[in-house]
N, C-alpha and C positions, 0 to 999 in steps of 0.2 A: 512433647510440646503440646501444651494447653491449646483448645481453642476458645481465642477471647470475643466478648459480647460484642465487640466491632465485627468481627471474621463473619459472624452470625447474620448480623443485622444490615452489612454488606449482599452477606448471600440472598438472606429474604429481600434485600431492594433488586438483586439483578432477575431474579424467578420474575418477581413482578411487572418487570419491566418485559421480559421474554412473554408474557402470557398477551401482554396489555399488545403488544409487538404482532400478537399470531391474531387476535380477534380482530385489530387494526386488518391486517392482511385478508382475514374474511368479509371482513364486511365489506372493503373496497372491490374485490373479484364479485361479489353480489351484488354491490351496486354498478358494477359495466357492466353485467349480465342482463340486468334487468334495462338498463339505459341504453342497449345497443337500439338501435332504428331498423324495422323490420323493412323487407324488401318491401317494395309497393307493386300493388297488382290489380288488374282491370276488377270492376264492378265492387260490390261489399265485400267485404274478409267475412269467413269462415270461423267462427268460432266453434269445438267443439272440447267436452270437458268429459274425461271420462271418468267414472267412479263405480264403486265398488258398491253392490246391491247391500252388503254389510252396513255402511256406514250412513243409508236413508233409516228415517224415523219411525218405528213400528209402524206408524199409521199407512205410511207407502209400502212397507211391507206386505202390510195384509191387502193393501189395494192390489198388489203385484201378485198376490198371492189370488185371490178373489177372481180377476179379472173373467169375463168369458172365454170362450172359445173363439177367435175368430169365425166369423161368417164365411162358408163358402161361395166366390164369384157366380151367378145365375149364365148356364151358358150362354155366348150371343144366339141370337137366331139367323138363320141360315141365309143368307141373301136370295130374292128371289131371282131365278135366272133372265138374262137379260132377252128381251124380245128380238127377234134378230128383223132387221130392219128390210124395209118393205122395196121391193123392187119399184125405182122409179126410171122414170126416161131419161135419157139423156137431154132433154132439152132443159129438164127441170132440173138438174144440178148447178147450185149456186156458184159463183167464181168464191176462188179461195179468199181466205181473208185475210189480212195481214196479221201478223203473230203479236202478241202485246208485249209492252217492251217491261223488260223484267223490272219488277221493285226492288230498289235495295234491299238487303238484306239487313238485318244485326250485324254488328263488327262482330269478329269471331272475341268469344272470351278467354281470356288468358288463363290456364289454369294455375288455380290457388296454388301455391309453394306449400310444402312443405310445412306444419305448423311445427313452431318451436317448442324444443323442448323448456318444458317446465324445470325450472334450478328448484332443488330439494332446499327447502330449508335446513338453514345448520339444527344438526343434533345436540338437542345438550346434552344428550349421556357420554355421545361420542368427546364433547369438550371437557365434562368430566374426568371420565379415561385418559383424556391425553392431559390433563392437568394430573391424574394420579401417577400415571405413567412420569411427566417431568419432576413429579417431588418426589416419586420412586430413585430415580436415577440421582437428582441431586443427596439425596439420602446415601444412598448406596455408593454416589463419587467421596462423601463426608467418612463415610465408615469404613475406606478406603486407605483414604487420607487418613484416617487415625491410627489404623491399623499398620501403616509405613512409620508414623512417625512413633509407634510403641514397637517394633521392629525395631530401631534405629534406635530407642532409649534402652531395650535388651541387649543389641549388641554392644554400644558405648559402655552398660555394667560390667557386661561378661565382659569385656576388656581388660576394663579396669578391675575387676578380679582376679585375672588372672595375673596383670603384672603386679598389683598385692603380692599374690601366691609366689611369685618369681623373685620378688623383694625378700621375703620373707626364708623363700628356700636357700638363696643366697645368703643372708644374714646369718641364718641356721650355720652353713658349711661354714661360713668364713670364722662364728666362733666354736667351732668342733676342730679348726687348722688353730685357732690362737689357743686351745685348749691344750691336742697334741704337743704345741712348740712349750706352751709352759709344761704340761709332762718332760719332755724330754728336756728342757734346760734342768728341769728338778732334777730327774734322772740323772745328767752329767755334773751337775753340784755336788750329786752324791757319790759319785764316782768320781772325782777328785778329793773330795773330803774323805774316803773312804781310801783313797793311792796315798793323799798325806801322812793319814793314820798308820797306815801299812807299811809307810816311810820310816813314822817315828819309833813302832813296834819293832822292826830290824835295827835302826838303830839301836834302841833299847837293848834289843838283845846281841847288839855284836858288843854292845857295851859291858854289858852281863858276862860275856866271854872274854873279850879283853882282860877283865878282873879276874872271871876266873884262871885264865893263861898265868895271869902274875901270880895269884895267889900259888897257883900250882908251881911256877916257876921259884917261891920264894918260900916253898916247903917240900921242894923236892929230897929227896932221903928219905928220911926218918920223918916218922910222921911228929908232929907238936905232941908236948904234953900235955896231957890233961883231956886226949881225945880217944884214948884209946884204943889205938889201931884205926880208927876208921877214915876213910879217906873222902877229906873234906870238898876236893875239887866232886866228886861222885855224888857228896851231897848235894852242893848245890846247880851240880846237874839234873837232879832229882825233885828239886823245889821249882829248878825252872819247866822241868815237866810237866810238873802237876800243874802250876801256873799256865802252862800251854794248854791243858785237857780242859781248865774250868773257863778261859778267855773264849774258847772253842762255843760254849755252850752259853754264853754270858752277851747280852747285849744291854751296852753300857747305858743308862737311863742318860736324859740329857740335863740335869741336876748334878750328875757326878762329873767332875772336872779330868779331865785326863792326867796321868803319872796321882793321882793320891793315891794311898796306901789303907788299907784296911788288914786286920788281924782276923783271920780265921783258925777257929780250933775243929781240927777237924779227926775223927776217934775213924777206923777201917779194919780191917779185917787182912791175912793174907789173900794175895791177888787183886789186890784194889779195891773191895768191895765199901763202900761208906755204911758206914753206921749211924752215925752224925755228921752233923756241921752247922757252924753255929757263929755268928760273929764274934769278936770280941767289943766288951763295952766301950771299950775307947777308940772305938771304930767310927771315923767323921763322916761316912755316908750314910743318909736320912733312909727312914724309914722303907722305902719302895727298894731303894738300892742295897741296901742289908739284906730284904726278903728275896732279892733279885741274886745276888750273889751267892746267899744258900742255897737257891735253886739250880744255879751251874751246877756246885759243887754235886748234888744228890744227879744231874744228868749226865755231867762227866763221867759217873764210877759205869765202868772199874778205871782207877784210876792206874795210871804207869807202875807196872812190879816189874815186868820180868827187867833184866838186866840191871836192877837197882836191890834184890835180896840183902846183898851185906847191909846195908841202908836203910832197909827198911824199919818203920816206926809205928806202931800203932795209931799213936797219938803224934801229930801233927801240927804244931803252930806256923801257919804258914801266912808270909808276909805279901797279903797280897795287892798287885799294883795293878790301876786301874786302865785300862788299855781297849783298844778298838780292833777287832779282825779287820 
């Protein structure tokens, strides 16, 4: 809190009036001092002044200074003794005579009182001092006062900094909590989308089974013409291996729709080893997801042999269908 030109101009009218207040207070104690009525006492008053041989004028100085010696008193002379009185007769002894009757005296004189003391005149140095002294102290009550009321604007900041800093550290957690909760809803979105997909892949493949049951069921004997001996349910438990080895290593781009079908030509080795793989042209996944599914194919290998020998192919047209682990 400012102090305003009022606060100021207040202060300098009450000093003034405190000073005007204390000379009022002297001069009145010096005027009963001087105005008291001295006691009254027989014959003339006494006046006596004393001073300080310092403060007479060179000229008395050196009169003081100059002065003679006092003169020594001349002793008296000695009385001379008294004649001792002559033997007379008694007839010639006069009668006594009557004694004279005493004169008044003087009234006795009262003695002089005590002379009063002299009242020191007021010091101006001394009214100086005590006027420095009172603007000392009003000074030093002001620098006080300002010093409480910057005290009290320090701590009202720091206050309010700190409950900023409390606002602020609050705000911080509450979105680091709304951050976690959208993680973890993502988290479970994907983990549902991920159980659906995993739903419709078993599906798929008890589907793939079922057909292959029938087909096995409706070529049981003797195997079809035109195949060779080789047995077809083995095959295509073979294609759905490989299909499992490369979905393993395959994450499906989000452009590629689930169940489409892509042709890969794929060239290995015995034991599974890839040599190639390569799409085929009439393959309807764009560019990313071609490149994407080449790359299964080459991290899958080695690709499923043992237990598939009779079966096995160099060369590989393998149909394959777009799916989610």
């Amino acid at each position: 809190m400012r102090e305003s030109r009022a606060d100021t101009a207040q202060a300098f009218g009450l000093a003034l009036l405190l000073h005007v207040a204390l000379f009022a207070l002297m001069f009145a104690g010096l005027w009963w001092t001087r105005a008291a009525a001295p006691q009254s006492a027989a014959g003339s008053p006494i006046s006596a002044e004393m001073m300080d041989a310092g403060d007479l004028s060179p000229a008395m100085q050196r009169t003081l200074r100059d002065r003679p010696d006092p003169v020594p008193p001349e002793p008296e002379p000695e009385p001379d003794p008294e004649p001792l009185p002559e033997p007379v007769e008694e007839a010639a002894v006069p009668p006594p005579q009557p004694l004279p009757e005493p004169r008044p005296e003087d009234s006795p004189v009262t003695p002089q009182p005590q002379a009063q003391e002299q009242v020191p005149e007021p010091d101006t140095v001394d009214q100086d001092a005590a006027r420095r002294d009172a603007i000392s102290r009003e000074t030093a009550e002001r620098e006080q006062e300002a010093r409480r009321r910057q005290e009290q604007i320090d701590l009202t900041e720091r206050l309010r900094q700190e409950e900023a800093e409390k606002q602020r550290r609050l705000a911080a957690q509450q979105r680091e909590r709304e951050e976690k909760l959208a993680e973890l809803r993502k988290q479970q979105a994907q983990a549902r989308r991920e159980a659906e997909l995993a739903e419709q892949k078993l599906k798929q493949i008890a589907d793939q089974r079922a057909q292959q049951a029938s087909a096995q069921q409706s070529t049981a004997g003797t195997p079809p013409p035109g195949n060779d001996g080789v047995d077809a349910g083995l095959s295509a438990r073979y294609a759905a291996a490989i299909q499992e080895a490369i979905l393993r290593n395959w994450t499906r781009p989000e452009n590629v729709p689930l169940g489409q079908k892509c042709v890969i030509h794929i060239t290995q080795v015995r034991g599974g080893t890839v040599v190639k793989a390569e799409v085929a042209p009439s393959c309807p996944f764009d560019e990313l997801g071609r490149r994407s599914v080449e790359a299964a194919v080459l991290k899958a290998q080695p690709l499923p042999y043992a237990g598939f020998e009779s079966v096995f192919n160099r060369t590989i047209n393998l149909n394959f269908t777009a799916a989610d682990r």
